[in-house]
Structure formats: structure tokens, C-alpha cells
N, C-alpha and C positions, 0 to 999 in steps of 0.2 A: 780104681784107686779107692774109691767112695767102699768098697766091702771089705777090702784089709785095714782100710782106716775103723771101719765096724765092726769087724773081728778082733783086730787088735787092742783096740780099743776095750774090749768084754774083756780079754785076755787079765791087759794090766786093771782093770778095776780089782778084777779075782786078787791077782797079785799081790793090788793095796791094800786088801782087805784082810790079807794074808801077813804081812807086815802090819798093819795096825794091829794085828792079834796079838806077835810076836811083840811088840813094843809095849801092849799092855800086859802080856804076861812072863816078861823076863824082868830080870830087877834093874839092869842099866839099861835097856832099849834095846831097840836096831842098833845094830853097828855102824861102826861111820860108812863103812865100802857101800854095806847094803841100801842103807837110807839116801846115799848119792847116785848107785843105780838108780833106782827106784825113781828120781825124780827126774834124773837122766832121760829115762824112758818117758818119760809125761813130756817133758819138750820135745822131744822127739816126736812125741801122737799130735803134740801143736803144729808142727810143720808137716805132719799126712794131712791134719787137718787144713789149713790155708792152702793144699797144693788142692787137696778136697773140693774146697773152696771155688776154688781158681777152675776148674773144670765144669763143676758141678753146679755153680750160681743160681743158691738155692733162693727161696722168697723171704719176704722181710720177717714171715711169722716165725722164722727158722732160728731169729738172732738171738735167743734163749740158750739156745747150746751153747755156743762158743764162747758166752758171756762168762753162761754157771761154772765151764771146764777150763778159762782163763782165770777164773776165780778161786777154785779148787787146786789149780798149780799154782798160784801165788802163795796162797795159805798152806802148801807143803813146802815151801820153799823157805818161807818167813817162821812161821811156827814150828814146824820138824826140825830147826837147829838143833845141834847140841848143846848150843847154849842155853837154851829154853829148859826150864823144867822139866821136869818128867810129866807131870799134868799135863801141861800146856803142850807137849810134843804129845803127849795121846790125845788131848781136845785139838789140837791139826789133823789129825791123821781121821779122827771119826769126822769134823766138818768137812773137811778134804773130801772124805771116800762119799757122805750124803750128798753132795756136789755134783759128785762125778755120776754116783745110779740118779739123780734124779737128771742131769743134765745128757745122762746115754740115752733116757726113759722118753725126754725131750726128743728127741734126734731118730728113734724109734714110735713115735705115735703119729 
């Protein structure tokens, strides 16, 4: 479980990073479909992760990840509205993505 949570894991940062591209360089955004995937799939890598967890019980210096990539789904969640500005949904989506490489980068070192 612990290497599809890690694969998959690489997969959607690619993704998101792919989407915040798309969100800075079109003139309304992401789409509503797409921008609800996209976050869809990040809860989703929450519960590989706690099943992760649950197997794997890993050591205390490990609670960095799950903080930075709880932190990172909140803030896609709350700031990528479409009610939000168009700044403010592109300042989510690049805090969002530095979140998640630096909290994978955690989980790999």
C-alpha cells in the first residue's frame, strides 16, 4: 500500500501542477468539473494515506508529511473556490503544489 500511496502520490502532484498551469494561463480558470476532480483525488490520496498509516506506523519524525499534505488539501479546498479571485485561486493552487513537493520530499528523505 505504502508504494501506490508513493506513486500515486508523484502522479497527482504532476497533475496539480498541471492544473495550476492551466488556471494561470487561461483567462477564467480551471473548470468547475476539473478543479472538483482534482481535489477529489487529493482526499482520496488522504485515505491511502491513513490506511498507509495504519499499516505502516511509521516514527514520530515522520509527522511532517501528513501535516504539510493536510495543509496543502485544506488550502485547495478553501482558496481554489470559484468564488475566490482569480489571484487568490492561483496563490492556492502554487501554495497548495509547494506543500505537497516539499511534503512528498519529507516522506522520501
Amino acid at each position: 500500500m505504502a508504494t501506490f500511496h508513493m506513486v500515486y502520490g508523484v502522479l497527482l502532484i504532476i497533475f496539480a501542477l498541471i492544473v495550476t498551469g492551466w488556471e494561470v494561463a487561461s483567462k477564467t480558470g480551471v473548470p468547475r468539473m476539473l478543479r472538483g476532480i482534482t481535489v477529489g483525488l487529493f482526499d482520496l490520496q488522504i485515505i491511502f494515506g491513513i490506511i498507509t498509516w495504519i499499516i505502516r506506523t511509521p516514527s514520530i519524525r515522520f509527522i511532517g508529511h501528513p501535516i504539510l499534505m493536510i495543509v496543502g488539501i485544506a488550502i485547495l479546498h478553501i482558496f481554489t473556490s470559484l468564488s475566490r479571485t482569480k489571484s487568490r485561486r492561483v496563490t492556492g493552487w502554487v501554495v497548495a503544489d509547494i506543500l505537497f513537493i516539499v511534503g512528498a520530499s519529507i516522506y522520501h528523505s
